[in-house]
Structure formats: C-alpha cells, structure tokens
C-alpha positions as CSV (number, residue, x, y, z in Angstrom):
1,X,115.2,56.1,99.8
2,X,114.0,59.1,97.2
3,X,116.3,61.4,95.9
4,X,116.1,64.6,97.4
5,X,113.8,67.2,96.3
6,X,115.0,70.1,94.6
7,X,113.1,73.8,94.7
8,X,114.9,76.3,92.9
9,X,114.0,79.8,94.0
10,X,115.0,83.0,92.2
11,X,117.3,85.7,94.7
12,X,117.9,88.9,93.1
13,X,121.5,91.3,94.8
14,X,125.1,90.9,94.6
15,X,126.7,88.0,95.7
16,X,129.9,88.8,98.5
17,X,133.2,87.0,97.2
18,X,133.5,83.8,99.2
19,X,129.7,84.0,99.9
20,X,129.0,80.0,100.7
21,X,126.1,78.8,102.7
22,X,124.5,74.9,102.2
23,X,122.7,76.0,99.3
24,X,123.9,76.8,95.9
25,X,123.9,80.0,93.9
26,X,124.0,80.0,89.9
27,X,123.3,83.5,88.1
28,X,121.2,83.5,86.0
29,X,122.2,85.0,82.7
30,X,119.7,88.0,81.7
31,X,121.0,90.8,79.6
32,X,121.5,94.3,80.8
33,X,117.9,95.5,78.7
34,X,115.8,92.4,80.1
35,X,117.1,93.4,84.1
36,X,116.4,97.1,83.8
37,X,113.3,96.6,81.4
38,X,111.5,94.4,84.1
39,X,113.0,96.1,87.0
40,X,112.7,100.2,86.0
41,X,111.1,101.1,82.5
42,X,108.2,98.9,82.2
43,X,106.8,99.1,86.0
44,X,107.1,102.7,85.8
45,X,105.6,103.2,82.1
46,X,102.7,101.8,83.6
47,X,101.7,103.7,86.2
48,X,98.8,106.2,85.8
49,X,96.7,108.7,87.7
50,X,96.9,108.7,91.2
51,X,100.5,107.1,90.8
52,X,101.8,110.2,90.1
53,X,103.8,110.6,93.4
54,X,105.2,107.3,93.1
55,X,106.4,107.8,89.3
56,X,107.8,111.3,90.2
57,X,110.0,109.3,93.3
58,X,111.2,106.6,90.7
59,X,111.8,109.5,87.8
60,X,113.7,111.2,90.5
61,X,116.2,108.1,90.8
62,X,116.6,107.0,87.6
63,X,117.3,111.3,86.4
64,X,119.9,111.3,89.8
65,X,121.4,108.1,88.5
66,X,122.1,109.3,85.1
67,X,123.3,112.5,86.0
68,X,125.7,111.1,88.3
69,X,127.1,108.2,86.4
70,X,126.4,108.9,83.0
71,X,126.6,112.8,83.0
72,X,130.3,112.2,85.4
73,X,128.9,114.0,88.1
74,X,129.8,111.6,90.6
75,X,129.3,112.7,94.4
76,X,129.1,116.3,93.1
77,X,126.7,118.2,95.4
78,X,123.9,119.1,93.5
79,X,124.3,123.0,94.4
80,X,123.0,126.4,93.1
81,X,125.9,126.7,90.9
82,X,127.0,122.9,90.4
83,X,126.9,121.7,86.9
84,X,124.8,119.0,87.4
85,X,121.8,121.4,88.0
86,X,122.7,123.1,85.2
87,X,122.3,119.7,83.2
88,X,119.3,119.2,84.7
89,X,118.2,122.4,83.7
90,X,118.6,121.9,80.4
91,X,117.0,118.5,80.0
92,X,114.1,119.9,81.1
93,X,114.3,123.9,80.0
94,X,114.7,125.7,83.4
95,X,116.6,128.2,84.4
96,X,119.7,126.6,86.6
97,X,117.7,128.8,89.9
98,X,114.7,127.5,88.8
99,X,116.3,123.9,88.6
100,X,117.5,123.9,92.0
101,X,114.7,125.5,93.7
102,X,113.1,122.1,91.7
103,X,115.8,119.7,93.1
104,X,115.6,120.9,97.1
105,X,112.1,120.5,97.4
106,X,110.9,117.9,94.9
107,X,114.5,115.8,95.0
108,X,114.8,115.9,98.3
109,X,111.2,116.2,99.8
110,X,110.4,113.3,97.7
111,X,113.2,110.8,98.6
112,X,113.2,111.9,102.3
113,X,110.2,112.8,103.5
114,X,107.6,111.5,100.5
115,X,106.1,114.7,99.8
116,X,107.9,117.8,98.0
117,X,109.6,120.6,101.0
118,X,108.5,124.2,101.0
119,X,111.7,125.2,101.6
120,X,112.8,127.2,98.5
121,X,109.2,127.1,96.7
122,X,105.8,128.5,97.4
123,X,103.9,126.4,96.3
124,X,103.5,123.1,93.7
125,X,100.7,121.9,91.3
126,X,100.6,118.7,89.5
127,X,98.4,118.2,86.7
128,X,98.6,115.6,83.5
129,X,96.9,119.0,81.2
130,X,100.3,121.0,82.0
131,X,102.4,121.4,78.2
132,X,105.4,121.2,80.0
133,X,106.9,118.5,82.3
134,X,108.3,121.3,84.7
135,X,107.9,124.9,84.8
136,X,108.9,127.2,87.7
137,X,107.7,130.5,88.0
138,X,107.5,133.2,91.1
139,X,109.0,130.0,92.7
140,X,105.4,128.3,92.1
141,X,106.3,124.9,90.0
142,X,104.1,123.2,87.9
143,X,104.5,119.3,86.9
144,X,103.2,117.0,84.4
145,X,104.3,114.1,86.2
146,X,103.7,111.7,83.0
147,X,105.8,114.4,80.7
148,X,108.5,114.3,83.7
149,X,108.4,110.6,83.7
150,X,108.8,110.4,79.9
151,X,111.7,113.1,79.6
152,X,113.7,110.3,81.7
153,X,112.3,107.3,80.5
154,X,113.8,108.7,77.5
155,X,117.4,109.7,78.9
156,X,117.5,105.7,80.4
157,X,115.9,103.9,78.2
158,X,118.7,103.4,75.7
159,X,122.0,104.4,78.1
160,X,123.7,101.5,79.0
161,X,126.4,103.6,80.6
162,X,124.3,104.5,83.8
163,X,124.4,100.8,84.8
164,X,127.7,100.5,85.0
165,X,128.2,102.0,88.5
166,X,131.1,100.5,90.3
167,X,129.7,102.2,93.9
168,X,126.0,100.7,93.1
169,X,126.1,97.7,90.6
170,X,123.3,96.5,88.6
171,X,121.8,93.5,90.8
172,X,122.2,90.2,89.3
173,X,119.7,87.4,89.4
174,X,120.4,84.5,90.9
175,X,119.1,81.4,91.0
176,X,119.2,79.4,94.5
177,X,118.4,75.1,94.4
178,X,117.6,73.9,98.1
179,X,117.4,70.6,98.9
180,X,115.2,69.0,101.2
C-alpha cells in the first residue's frame, strides 16, 4: 500500500480558537505589505475605464477603513457635523456640506444599492478629464474616479495602522493538506 496523497490547497479567513476538522491548517507566513498588496492596491491600481464604478466601491472601503481605524473614528456616524466628514473633507478639498452630501449618496448608494442615491445631490458626472478627484457644486458632483482612487491609494498604501482592526482583522492565509 502507497502512502497517501497529499494536496495542499491555499484557504484565506480567520481561523476560530479550537477550530479542528480531519484536515490540517498551517498559516502561511506573508507579511502585512505582500496580503494587502495582492489583495487591495494592486487589483485596484489596475483597473481602467469602464471599471470606474467598481474602483469608486473599493476606494470607498479602503477611505471608510482608514478613517475609521486609522483616523480613531471608530463607529462614529458619519454625520453632517461628525469629524470624520470633516476629515474627509479635507483629504479631498470639500467643504464638510459638500463632503456629506458626497458620503450619502456616493458612500452609501454605492455599498448598498451599486449606484450613487439622489437623495441629497442633483445630479453626478464622472469623467477621467476632471482636475479634481471630487468637486461639488449647486449639489452637482463631479468625479475623476482614477484621481479619487489615487488620493486613497495614497492614504493606504503606506499605513499599516488601518490593518490593525481588532473588530475586522486582516485575513490570514492559510494553507490546508488533505489527505486522500
């Protein structure tokens, strides 16, 4: 009789303490740049054109992510008034109004509904010719989705602090050997 076979398959989440099933589990040891380099920056550097939508949703999550871990704004509601849409505001040069009438509809539009509300703005035009990554005015906004998506490729690039989230962790890789 053979020795078994062993496939090794690659599972990517956060193992529960105890976890144990008839496989085993090893992490695999990647840095902190490697996981969120293959997982975040480089996927969304890439895409172009009619990605835009798709890189706005993903610039969305990374800027929310950074302004709530790195920025210590927590589970602050992101209100008129709140001081996280007033650092959002000035990473991108809008007046706080401006910044919140931004974060209703495109924030929230975006991550719940996949298309920017009309609730607080009038209207919305995206275009890759616009000098500024968002501007608001007459509660019309213009975005350069690539400028938007460089802004916070920017912020995350470099801040390690935003990973270390003790509500949402930064997944680990894990390697899984079944036997047959």
């Amino acid at each position: 009789m053979s020795d078994p076979i062993h496939i090794a398959s690659i599972e990517t989440g956060i193992c529960p303490p105890g976890f144990s099933d008839v496989s085993p589990r090893f992490e695999v040891q990647t840095t902190l740049r490697e996981q969120t380099t293959k997982w975040f920056l480089d996927p969304l550097s890439k895409l172009t054109s009619d990605e835009a939508f798709i890189a706005m949703i993903i610039s969305i999550v990374l800027l929310e992510k950074w302004l709530r871990v790195s920025r210590e704004h927590g589970e602050e509601t992101f209100s008129e008034t709140s001081k996280a849409i007033r650092d959002f505001a000035g990473v991108f040069n809008l007046q706080p109004r401006d910044a919140f009438y931004f974060w209703q509809d495109w924030r929230n539009g975006l991550l719940h509904r996949g298309m920017p509300k009309f609730d607080w703005i009038d209207g919305y035009f995206m275009s890759s010719k616009y000098p500024e990554a968002v501007a608001v005015e007459n509660k019309v906004v213009r975005v350069n989705p690539w400028l938007f998506r460089d802004k916070v490729l920017e912020l995350v690039r470099t801040d390690r602090k935003m990973w270390s989230d003790p509500m949402c962790p930064l997944a680990k890789v894990i390697r899984v050997e079944d036997t047959l």
